[in-house]
C-alpha positions in Angstrom: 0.0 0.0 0.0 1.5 3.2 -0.8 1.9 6.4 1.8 -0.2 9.3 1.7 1.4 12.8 1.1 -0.3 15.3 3.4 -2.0 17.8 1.8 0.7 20.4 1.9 3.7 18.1 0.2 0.9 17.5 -2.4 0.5 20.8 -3.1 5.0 21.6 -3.2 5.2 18.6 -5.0 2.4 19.9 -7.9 4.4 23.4 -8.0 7.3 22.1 -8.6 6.5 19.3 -11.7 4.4 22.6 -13.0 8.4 24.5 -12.9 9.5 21.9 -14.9 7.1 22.8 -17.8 8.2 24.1 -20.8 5.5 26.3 -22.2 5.4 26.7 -26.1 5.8 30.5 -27.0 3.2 32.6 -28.6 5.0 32.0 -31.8 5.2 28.9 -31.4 1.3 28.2 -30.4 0.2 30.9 -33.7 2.5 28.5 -36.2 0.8 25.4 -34.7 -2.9 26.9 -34.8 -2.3 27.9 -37.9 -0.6 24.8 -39.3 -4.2 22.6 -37.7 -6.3 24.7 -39.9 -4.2 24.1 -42.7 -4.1 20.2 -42.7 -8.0 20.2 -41.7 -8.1 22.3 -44.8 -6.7 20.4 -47.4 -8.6 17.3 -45.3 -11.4 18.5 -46.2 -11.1 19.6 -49.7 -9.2 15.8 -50.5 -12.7 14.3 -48.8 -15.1 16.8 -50.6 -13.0 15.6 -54.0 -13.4 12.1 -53.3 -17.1 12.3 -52.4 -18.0 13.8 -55.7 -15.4 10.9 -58.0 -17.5 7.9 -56.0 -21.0 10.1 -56.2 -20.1 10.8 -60.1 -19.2 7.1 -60.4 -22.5 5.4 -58.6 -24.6 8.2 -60.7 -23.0 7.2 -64.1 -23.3 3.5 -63.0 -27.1 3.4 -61.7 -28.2 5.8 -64.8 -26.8 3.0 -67.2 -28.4 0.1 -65.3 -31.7 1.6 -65.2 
């Protein structure tokens, strides 16, 4: 069974791990935000493309079968 930390080492003992963070700079957190919309970007517009091939396709397909 492990020992309990008293409430007050708890609390030293979350300050200090929180020291040891290494926080991105605003530069940093911009490029990333902006690099996320990017990719979801292009995501979306490779999806929306294939979408409309495979709804083209079945359209072509189900318009010579019936």
């Amino acid at each position: 069974m492990a020992t309990r930390t008293n409430p007050l080492q708890f609390i030293q003992q979350v300050r200090a791990e929180i020291a040891k963070v290494v926080w991105p700079t605003r530069r940093e957190t911009v490029l990333t935000t902006v690099m996320v919309f990017v990719m979801a970007s292009l995501t979306a517009v490779f999806f929306f493309i294939v979408d409309f091939i495979i709804r083209q396709g079945l359209q072509l397909l189900l318009g010579m079968v019936g």
